[in-house]
C-alpha positions in Angstrom: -11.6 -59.8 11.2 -13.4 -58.1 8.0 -14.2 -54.3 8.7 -17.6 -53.3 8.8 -19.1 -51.4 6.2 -18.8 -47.6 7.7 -19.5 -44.6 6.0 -17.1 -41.7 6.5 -18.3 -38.2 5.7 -16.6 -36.0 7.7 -13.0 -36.0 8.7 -9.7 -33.8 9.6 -6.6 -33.9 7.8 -3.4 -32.0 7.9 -1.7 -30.7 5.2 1.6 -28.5 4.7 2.9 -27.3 1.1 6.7 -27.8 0.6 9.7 -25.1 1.9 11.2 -23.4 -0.2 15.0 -24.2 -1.3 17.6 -22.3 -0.2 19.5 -20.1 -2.5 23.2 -21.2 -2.7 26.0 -19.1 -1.6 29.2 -20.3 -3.6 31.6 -18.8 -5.9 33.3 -19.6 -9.5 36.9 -21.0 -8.9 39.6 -21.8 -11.3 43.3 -23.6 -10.6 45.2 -20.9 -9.3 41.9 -18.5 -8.9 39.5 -19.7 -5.6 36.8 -16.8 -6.0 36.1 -15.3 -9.4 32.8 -13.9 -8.7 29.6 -15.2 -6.8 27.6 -18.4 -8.9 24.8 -19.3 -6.6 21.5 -20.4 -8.0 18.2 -20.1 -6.5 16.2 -22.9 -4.1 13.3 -24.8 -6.1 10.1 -23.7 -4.9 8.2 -26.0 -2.8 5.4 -28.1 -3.8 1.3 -27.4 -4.0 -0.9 -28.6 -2.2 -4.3 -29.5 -4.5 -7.5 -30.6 -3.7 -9.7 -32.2 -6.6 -13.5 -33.2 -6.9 -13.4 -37.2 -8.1 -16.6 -39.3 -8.9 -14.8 -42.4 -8.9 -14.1 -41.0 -5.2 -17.4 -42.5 -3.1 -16.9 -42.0 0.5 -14.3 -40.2 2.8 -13.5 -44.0 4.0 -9.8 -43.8 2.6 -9.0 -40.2 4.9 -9.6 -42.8 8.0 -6.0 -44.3 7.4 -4.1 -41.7 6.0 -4.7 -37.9 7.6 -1.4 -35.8 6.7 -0.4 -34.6 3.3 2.9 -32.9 3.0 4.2 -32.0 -0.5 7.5 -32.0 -2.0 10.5 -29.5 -0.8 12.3 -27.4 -3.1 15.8 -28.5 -3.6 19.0 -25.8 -2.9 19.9 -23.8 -5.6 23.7 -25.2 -7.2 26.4 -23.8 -8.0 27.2 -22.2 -11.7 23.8 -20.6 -11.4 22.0 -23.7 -11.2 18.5 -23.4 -9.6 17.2 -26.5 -7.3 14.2 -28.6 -8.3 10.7 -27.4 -7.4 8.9 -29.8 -4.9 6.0 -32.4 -5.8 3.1 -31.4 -5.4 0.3 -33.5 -3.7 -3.1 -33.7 -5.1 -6.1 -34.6 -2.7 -9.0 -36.8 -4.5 -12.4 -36.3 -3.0 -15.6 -37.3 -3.3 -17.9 -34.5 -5.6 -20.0 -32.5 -2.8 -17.1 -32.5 -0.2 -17.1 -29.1 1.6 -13.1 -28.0 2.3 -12.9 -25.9 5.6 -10.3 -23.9 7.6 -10.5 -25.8 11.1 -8.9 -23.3 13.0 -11.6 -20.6 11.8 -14.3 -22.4 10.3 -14.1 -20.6 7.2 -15.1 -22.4 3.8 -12.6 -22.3 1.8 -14.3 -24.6 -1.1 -16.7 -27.1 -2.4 -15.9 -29.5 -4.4 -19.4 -29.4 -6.5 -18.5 -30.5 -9.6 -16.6 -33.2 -10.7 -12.9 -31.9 -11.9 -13.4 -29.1 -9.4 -9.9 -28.6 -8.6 -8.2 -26.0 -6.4 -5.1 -25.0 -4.8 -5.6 -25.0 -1.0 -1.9 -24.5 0.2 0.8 -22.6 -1.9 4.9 -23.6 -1.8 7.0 -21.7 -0.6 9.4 -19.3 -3.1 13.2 -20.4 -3.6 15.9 -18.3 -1.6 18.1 -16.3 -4.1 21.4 -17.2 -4.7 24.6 -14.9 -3.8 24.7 -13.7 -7.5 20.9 -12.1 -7.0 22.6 -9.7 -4.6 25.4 -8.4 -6.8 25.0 -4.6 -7.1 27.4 -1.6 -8.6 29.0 -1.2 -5.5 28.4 -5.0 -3.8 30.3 -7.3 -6.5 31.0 -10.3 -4.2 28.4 -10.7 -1.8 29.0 -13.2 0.4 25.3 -14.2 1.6 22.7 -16.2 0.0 18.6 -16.2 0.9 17.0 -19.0 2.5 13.8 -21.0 1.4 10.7 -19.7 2.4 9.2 -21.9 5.2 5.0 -22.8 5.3 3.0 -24.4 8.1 0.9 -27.1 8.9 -2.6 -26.4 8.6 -5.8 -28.6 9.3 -8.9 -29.3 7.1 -11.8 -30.5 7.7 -13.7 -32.6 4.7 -17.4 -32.6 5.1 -19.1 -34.8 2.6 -22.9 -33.5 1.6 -24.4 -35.9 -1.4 -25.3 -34.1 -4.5 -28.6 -34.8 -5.7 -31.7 -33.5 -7.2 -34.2 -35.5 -5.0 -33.4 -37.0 -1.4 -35.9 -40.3 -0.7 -36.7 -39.9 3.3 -38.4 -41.3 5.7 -38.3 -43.7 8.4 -36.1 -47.0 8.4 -37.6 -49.8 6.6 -40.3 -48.1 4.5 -39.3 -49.4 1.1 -36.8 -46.3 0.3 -34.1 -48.3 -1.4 -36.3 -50.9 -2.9 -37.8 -47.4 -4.5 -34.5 -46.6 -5.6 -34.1 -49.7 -7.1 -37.4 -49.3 -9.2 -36.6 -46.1 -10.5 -32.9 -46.1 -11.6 -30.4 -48.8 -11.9 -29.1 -48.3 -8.5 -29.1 -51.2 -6.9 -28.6 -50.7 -3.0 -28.6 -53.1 -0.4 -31.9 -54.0 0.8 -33.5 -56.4 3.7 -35.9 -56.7 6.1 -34.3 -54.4 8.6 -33.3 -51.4 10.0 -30.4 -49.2 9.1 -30.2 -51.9 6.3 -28.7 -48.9 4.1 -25.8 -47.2 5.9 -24.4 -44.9 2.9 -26.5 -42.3 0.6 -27.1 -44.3 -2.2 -27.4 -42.6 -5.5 -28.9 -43.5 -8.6 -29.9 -41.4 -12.1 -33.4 -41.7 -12.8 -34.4 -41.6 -16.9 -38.0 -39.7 -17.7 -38.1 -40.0 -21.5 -34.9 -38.3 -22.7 -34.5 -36.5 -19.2 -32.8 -37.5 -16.3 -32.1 -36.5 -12.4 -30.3 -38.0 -9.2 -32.1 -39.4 -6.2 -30.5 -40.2 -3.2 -31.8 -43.1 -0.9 -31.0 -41.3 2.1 -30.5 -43.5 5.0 -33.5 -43.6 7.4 -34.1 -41.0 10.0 -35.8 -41.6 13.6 -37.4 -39.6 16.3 -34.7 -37.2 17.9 -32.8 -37.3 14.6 -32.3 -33.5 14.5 -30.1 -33.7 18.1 -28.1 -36.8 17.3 -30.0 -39.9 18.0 -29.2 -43.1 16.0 -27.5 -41.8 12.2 -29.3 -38.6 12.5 -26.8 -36.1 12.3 -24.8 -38.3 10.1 -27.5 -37.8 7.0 -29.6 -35.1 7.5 -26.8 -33.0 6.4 -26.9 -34.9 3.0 -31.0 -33.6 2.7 -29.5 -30.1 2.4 -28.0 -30.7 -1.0 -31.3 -31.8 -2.4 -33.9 -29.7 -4.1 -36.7 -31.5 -3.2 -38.0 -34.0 -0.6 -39.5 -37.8 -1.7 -41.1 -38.9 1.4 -41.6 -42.6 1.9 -44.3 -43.7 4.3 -45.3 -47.5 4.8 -48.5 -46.9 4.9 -49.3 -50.5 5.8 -48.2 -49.6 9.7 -46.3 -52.8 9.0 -44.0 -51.5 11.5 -47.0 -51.3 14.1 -46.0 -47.4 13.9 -49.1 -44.4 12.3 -48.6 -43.4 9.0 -49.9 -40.1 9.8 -47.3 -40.3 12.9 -44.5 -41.5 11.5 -44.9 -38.3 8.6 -45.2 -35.8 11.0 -42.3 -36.7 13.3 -40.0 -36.7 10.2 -40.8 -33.5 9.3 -40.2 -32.1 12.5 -36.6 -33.1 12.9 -36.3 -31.7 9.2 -37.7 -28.4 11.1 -35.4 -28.6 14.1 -32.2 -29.6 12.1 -32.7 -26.8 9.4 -35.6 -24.4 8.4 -34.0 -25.1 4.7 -34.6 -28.2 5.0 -38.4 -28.0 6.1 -39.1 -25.2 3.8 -38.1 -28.2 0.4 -41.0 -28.7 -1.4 -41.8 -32.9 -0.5 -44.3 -35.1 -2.7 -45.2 -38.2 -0.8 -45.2 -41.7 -1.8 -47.8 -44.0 0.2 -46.1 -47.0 0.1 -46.6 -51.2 0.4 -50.3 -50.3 -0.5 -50.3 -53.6 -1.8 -50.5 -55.1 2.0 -53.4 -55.6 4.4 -55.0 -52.5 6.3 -53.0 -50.0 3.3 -56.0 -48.6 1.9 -57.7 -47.7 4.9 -54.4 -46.2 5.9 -54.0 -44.1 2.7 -57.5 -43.0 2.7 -56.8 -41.5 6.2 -53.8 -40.0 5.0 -54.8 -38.2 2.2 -57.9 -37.0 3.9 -55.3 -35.2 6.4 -52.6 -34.1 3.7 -53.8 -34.4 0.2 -54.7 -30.8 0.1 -51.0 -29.3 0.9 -48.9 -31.9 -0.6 -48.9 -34.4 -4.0 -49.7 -38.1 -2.6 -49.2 -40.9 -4.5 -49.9 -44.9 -3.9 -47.2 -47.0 -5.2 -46.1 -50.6 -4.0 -42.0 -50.8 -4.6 -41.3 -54.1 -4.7 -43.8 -54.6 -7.8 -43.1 -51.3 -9.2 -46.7 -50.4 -8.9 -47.5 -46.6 -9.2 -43.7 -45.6 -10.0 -44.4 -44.1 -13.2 -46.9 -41.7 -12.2 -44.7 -41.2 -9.2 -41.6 -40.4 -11.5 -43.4 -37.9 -13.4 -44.7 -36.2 -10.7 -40.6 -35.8 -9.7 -39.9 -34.7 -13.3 -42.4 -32.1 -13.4 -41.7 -30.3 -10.2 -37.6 -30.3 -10.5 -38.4 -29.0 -14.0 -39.6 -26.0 -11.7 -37.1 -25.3 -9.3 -34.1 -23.4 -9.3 -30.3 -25.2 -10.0 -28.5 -26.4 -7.1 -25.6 -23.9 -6.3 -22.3 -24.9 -4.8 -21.4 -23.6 -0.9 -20.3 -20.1 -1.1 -16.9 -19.7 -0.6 -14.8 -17.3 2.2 -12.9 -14.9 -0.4 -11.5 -13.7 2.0 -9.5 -16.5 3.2 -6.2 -17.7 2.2 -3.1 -19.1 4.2 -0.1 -16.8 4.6 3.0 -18.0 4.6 6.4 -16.8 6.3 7.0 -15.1 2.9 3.6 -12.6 3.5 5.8 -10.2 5.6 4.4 -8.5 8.5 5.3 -7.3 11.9 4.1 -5.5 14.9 6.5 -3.0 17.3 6.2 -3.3 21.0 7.7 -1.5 24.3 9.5 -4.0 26.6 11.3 -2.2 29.7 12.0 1.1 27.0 13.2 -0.8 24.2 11.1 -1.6 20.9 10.9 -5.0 20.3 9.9 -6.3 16.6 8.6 -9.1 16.1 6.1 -10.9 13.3 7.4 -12.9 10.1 9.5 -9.9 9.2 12.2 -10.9 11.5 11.6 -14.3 10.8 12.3 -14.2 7.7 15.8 -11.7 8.8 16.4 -14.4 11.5 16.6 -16.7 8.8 18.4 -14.7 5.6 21.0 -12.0 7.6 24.4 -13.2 8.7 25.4 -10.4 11.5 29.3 -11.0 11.0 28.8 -10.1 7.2 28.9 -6.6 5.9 26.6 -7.1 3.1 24.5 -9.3 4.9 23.9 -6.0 7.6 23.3 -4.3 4.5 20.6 -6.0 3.4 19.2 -6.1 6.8 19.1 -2.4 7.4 17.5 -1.6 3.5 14.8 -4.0 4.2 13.8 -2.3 7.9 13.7 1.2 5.7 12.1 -0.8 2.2 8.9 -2.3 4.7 9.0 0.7 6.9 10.1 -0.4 9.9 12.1 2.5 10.6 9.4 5.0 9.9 7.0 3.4 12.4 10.3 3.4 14.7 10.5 7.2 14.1 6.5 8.0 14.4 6.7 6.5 18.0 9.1 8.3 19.2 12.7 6.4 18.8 15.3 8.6 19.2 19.1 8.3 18.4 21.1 5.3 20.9 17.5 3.9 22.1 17.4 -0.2 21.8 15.9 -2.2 18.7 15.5 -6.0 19.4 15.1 -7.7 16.4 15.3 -11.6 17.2 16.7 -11.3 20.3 18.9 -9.1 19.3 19.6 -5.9 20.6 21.1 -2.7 18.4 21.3 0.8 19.1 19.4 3.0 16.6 21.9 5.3 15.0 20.7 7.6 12.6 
């Protein structure tokens, strides 16, 4: 069975940057000579995870069958100094407009507003050092190596709001994509029926040498602003407009009031958004080329010609459009840019390599935990002396000890670190 036409434009994905490599432990050997001095190379780092703003990207469709993205690890470091590979990154291609956000706190972390936009959403983990990073005056053969850093899984969600300069709205079946169709090459799908449009369609409409995008947004009903039919599905597409092109079927072909039909439409604008009802909107009386129009549009204008541009146009014969077009022309030519989403600067994802960690009391002994002692769990080998070594100069280097000291540790109290218990000697 064919799929039906859907249009997807919002969706969760997972996504995890690669680990880190490990740093290799090893040792030069020669016939007769096993160790001659530590060779370990570093871990490759892990791959990127990228998203990037495509216009050959349409619709959030292809997110519906594929939902994780994992890039590359780093490889091990070698031996003979050898460093592992780096990881492959992944790049994410999304539709231009598509709002990138932290599920887990709902912070926007970009928007994808132009195309090319690209940015890094998850970093890879940094390569262990190898055993000959740890060489020192007195530590010539050191017999420990430091593991990949590790990332996590993270969730995004994709929110797709269309880019355009003009949003055509109104009720279903009024003529908006036969509009479109007049006033730019668009060509979207049109019939004699409701819903007949189920995507934003977008099309770039030429006045003299200049140019704007209108959007045939899909059409709205009564109760749109809390969910009913598409409404919640489209009226966040509206926001990215700078101005409103209200279609009304001024015939009442639909046996629904002009005057009614306007007014409704404008108050789920008002409920979903007071952006979206503050948009300046010129109106386009359409069909006035049917029965009963021009008693209609007299009506109409008589009620809103003094707060709002009105124009009388019939679609399908192009009647009126130019006019119309102009009208557009002359009041974008007014308004301020479009601006992309602001951005949370403040929000990035850590990974096991941002060291931190917090001190409890559990039953008199202070208990560390955080991706500090991760990180030890991971790196320190307890039946190594070196290893210990580097254990104890990192607890002093991130001030571990000093914290220790400020609340009160005193010589033979307990330090669990990982589960494991040592007595603090000074």
């Amino acid at each position: 069975m064919a799929e039906r036409n859907v249009f997807l434009d919002k969706v969760r994905i997972t996504v995890k940057s690669g680990d880190g490599g490990d740093g290799m432990n090893s040792f030069k050997s020669y016939k007769g000579k096993p160790a001659c001095g530590p060779d370990g190379g570093d871990g490759g780092k892990g791959g990127d995870i990228y998203v990037l703003a495509d216009s050959a990207v349409g619709t959030l469709l292809p997110f519906r069958y594929k939902t994780k993205y994992v890039a590359g690890d780093g490889e091990r470091g070698g031996s003979n100094l050898c460093s592992g590979k780096g990881g492959e990154d992944v790049i994410i291609r999304v539709p231009v407009g598509t709002i990138v956000s932290d599920e887990a706190t709902g912070s926007i972390i970009c928007d994808m507003f132009r195309d090319g936009d690209k940015k890094l959403i998850c970093e890879g983990g940094r390569g262990g050092k190898g055993n000959v990073r740890f060489t020192t005056a007195r530590r010539h053969a050191p017999n420990f190596a430091q593991k990949g850093e590790k990332t996590e899984e993270h969730t995004l969600v994709l929110e797709l709001k269309v880019i355009a300069d003009v949003g055509i709205i109104g009720f279903p079946n009024v003529g908006k994509s036969t509009l479109l169709s007049k006033i730019s090459a668009a060509r979207p799908k049109i019939a004699n029926y409701h819903f007949t449009t189920l995507t934003p369609n977008l099309g770039v409409v030429g006045f003299h040498e200049n140019s704007f995008v209108a959007a045939d947004i899909p059409g709205l009903i009564e109760g749109a602003s809390c969910g009913a039919g598409l409404g919640h599905d489209f009226l966040r597409h509206i926001e990215r407009t700078r101005m409103l092109l209200h279609v009304v079927d001024v015939s009442a072909s639909e046996g629904r009031d002009p005057i009614e039909d306007f007014g409704k439409i404008n108050a789920e604008l008002e409920n979903y958004s007071e952006k979206l009802s503050a948009l300046p909107q010129i109106i386009a009386l359409n069909k006035c080329d049917c029965p009963d129009a021009e008693k209609n549009a007299e009506k109409f204008i008589k009620k809103y010609g003094k707060k709002f541009e009105i124009f009388k146009i019939a679609a399908i014969e192009g009647e009126g459009v130019y006019p119309l077009v102009a009208a557009l022309w002359k009041k974008l030519s007014s308004l301020p840019a479009a601006e992309p989403v602001k951005a949370d600067e403040n929000f990035t994802y850590k990974k096991s390599g941002d060291l931190d960690y917090e001190i409890y009391m559990d039953d008199g002994a202070y208990v560390l935990t955080g991706s500090l002692v991760d990180m030890l769990c991971r790196n320190v080998s307890l039946d190594d002396p070196d290893s210990m070594a580097y254990f104890q100069k990192i607890l002093r280097d991130k001030g571990v000890i000093s914290t220790l000291l400020k609340m009160g540790m005193k010589e033979h109290d307990t330090v669990v670190v990982g589960g494991v218990e040592f007595d603090y000697v000074p």
